[in-house]
Backbone as JSON Lines, residues from 0, in Angstrom:
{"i":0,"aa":"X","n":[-131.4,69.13,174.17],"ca":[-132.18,68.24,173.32],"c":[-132.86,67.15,174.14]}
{"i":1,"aa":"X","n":[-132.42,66.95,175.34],"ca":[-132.76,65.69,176.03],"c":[-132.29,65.73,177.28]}
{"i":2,"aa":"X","n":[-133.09,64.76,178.22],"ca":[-132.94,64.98,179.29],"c":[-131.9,64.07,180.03]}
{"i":3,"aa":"X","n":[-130.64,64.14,180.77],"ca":[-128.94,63.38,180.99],"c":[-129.53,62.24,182.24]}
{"i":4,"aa":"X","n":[-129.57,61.04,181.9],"ca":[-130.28,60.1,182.84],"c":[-128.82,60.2,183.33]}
{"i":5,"aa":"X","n":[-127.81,59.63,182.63],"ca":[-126.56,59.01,183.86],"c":[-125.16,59.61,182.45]}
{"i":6,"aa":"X","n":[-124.15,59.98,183.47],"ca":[-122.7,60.38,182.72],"c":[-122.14,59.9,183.86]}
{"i":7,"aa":"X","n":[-121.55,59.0,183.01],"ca":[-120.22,58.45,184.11],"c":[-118.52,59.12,183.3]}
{"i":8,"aa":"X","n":[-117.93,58.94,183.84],"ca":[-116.39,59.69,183.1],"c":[-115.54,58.83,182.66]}
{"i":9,"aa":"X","n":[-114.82,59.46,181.83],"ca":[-114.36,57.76,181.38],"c":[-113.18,57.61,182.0]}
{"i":10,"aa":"X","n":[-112.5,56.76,182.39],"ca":[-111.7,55.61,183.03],"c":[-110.45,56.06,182.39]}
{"i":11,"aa":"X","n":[-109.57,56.54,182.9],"ca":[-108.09,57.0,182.93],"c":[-107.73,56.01,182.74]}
{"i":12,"aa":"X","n":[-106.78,55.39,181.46],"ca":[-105.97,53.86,181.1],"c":[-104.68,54.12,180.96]}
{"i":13,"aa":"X","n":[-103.87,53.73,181.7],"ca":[-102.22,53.89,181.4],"c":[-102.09,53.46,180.06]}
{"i":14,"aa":"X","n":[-102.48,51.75,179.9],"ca":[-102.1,50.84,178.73],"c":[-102.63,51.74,177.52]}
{"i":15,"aa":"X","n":[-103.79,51.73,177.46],"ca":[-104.58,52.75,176.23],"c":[-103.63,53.92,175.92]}
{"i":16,"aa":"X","n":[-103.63,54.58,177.1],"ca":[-102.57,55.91,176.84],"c":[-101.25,55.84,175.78]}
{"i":17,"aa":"X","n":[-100.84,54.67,176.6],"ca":[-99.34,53.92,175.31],"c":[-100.01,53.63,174.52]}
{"i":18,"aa":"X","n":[-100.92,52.81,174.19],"ca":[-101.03,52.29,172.62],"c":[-101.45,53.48,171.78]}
{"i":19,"aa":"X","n":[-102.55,54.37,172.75],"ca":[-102.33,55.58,171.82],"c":[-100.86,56.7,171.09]}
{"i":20,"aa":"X","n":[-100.19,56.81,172.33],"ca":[-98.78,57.34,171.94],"c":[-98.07,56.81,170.74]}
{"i":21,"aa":"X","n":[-97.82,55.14,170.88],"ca":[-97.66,54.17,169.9],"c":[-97.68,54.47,168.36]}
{"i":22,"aa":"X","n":[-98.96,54.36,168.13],"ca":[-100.19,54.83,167.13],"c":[-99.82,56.36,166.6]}
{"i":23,"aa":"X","n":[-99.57,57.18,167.67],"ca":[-99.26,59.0,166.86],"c":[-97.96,58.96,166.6]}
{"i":24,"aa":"X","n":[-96.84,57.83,166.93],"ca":[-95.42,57.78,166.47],"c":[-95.26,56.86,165.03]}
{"i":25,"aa":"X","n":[-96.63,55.98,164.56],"ca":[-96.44,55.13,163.76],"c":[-97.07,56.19,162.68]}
{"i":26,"aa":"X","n":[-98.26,57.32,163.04],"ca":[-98.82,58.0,162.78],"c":[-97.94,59.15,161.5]}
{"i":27,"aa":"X","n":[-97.11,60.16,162.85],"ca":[-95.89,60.21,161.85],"c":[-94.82,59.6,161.02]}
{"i":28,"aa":"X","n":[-94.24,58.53,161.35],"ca":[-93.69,58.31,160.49],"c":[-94.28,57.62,159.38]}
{"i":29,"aa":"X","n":[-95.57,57.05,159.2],"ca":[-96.02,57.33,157.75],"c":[-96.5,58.74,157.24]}
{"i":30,"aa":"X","n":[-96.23,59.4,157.98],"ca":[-96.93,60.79,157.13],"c":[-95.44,61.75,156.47]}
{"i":31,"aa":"X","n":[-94.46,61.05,157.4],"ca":[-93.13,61.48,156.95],"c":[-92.8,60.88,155.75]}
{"i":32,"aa":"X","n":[-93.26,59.15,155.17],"ca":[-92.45,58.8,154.92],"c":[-93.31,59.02,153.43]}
{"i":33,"aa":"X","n":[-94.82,59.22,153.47],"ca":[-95.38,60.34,152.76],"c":[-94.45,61.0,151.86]}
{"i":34,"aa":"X","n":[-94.56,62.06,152.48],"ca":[-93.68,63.53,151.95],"c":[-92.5,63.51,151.58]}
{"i":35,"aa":"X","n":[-91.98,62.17,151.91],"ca":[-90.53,62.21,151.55],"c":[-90.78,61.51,150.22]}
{"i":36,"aa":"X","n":[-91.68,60.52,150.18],"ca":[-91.65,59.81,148.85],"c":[-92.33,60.69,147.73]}
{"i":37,"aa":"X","n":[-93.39,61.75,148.07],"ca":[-93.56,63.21,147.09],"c":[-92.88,63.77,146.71]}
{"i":38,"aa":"X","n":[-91.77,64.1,147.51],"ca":[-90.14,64.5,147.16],"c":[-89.64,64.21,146.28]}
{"i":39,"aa":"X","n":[-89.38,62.58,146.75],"ca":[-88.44,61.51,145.59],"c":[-89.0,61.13,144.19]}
{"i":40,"aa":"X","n":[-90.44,61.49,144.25],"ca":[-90.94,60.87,143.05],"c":[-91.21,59.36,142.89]}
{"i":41,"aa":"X","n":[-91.68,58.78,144.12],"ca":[-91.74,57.81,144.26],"c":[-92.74,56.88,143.5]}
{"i":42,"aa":"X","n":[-92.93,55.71,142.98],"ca":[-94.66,55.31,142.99],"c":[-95.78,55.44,143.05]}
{"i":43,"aa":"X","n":[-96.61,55.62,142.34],"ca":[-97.76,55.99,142.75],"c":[-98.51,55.17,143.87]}
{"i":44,"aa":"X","n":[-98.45,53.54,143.69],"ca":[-98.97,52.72,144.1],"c":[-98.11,52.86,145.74]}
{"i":45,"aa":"X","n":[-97.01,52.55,146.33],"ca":[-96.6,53.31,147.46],"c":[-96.62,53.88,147.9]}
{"i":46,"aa":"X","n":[-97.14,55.17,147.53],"ca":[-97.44,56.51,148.16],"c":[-99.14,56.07,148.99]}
{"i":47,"aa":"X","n":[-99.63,55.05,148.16],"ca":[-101.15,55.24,148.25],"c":[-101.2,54.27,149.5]}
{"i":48,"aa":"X","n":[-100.39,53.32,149.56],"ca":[-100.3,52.59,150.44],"c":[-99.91,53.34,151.69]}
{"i":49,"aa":"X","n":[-98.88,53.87,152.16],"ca":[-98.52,54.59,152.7],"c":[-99.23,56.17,153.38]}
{"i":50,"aa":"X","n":[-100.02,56.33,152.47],"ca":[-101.63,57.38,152.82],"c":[-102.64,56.43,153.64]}
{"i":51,"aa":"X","n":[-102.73,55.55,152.9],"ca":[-104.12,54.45,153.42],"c":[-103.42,53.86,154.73]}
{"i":52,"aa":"X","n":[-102.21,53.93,155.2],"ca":[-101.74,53.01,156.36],"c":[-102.0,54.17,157.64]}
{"i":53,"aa":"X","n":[-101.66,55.3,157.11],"ca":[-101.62,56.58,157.66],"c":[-103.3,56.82,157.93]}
{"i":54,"aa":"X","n":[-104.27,56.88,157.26],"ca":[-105.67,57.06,157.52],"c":[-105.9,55.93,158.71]}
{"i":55,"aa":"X","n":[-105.5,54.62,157.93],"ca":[-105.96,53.61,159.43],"c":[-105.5,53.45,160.73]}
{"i":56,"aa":"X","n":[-104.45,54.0,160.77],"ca":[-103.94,54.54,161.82],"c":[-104.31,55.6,162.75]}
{"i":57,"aa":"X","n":[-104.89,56.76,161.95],"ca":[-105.7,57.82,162.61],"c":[-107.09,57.23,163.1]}
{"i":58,"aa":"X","n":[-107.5,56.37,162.46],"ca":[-108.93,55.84,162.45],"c":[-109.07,55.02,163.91]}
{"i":59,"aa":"X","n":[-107.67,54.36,164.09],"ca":[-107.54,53.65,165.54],"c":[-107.61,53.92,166.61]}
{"i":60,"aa":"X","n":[-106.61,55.27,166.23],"ca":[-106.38,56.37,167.01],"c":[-107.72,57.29,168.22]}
{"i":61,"aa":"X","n":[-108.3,57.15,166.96],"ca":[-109.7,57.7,167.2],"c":[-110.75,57.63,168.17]}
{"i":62,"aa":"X","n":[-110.99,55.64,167.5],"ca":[-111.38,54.74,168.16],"c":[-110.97,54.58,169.11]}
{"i":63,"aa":"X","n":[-109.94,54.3,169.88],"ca":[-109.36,53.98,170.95],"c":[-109.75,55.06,171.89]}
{"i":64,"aa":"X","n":[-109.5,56.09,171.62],"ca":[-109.52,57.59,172.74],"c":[-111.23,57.74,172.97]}
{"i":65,"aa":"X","n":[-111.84,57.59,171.5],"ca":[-113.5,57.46,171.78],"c":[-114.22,56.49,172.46]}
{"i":66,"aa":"X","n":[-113.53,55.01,172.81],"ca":[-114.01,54.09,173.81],"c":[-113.7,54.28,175.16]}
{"i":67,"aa":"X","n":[-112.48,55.0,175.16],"ca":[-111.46,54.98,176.75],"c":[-111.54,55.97,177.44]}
{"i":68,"aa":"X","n":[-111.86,57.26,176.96],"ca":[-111.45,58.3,177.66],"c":[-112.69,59.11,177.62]}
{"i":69,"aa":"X","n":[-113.78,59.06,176.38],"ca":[-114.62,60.34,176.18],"c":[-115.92,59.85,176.99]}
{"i":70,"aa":"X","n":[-116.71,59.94,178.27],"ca":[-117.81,60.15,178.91],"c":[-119.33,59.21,178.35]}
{"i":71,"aa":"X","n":[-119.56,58.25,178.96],"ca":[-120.57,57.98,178.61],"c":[-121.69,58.36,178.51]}
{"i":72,"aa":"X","n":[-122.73,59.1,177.73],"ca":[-123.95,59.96,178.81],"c":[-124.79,58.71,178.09]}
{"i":73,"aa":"X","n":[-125.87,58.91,178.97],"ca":[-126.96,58.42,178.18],"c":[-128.09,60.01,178.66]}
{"i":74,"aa":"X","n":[-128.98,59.78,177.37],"ca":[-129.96,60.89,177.76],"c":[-131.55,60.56,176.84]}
{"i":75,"aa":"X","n":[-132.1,60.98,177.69],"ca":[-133.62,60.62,177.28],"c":[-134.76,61.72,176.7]}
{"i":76,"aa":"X","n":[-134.82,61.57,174.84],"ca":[-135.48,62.72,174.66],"c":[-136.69,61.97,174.43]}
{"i":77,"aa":"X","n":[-137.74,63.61,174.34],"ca":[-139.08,63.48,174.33],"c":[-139.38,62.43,173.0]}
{"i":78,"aa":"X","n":[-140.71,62.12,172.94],"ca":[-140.88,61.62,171.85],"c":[-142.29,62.2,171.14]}
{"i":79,"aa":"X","n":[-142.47,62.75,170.23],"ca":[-143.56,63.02,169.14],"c":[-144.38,61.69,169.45]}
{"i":80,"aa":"X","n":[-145.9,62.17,169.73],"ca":[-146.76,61.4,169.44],"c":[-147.22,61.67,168.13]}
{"i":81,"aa":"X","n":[-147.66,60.21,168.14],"ca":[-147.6,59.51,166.53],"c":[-148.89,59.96,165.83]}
{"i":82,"aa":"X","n":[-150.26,60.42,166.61],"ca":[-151.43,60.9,165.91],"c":[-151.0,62.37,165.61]}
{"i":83,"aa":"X","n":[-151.64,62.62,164.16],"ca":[-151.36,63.5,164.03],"c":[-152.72,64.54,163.86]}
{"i":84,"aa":"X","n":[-153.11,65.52,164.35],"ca":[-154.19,66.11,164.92],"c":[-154.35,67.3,163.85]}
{"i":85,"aa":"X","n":[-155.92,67.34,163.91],"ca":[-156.31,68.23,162.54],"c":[-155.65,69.7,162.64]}
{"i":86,"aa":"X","n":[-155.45,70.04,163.77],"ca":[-154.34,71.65,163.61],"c":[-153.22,71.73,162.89]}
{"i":87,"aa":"X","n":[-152.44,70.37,163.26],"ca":[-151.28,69.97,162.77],"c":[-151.25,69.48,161.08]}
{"i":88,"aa":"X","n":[-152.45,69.24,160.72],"ca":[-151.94,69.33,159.23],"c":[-152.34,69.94,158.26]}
């Protein structure tokens, strides 16, 4: 689609690495604690909490690995000139 001016790689982070690990252990145990409360018949309003803590958690997750680890490219596509010429319409 475009032409790769510069990719640099992304930067190996110990710290990131843990907070990610962190994050997929806090990860499961709301997704455990989920299923266990589907089980029990728990609340509705708890369960939802407990889903929504679980989404923002993945969402961090995400974020974090997509700033730290995944490749910067930049790349330069063509651009459409803006007259538009009697063949063309």
């Amino acid at each position: 689609m475009g032409q790769v001016v510069r990719e640099t790689p992304g930067k190996e982070q110990g710290e990131i690495f843990a907070i990610v690990l962190v994050l997929l252990v806090l990860e499961i145990m709301y997704d455990s604690l989920f299923i266990y409360g589907i089980l029990e018949g728990w609340d509705q309003q708890f369960l939802s909490f407990t889903l929504a803590m679980a989404f923002l958690i993945l969402g961090l997750m995400i974020d974090f690995y997509r700033r730290s680890f995944l490749p910067d490219v930049l790349e330069l596509k063509k651009r459409r000139s803006k007259v538009i010429t009697k063949l063309e319409r």
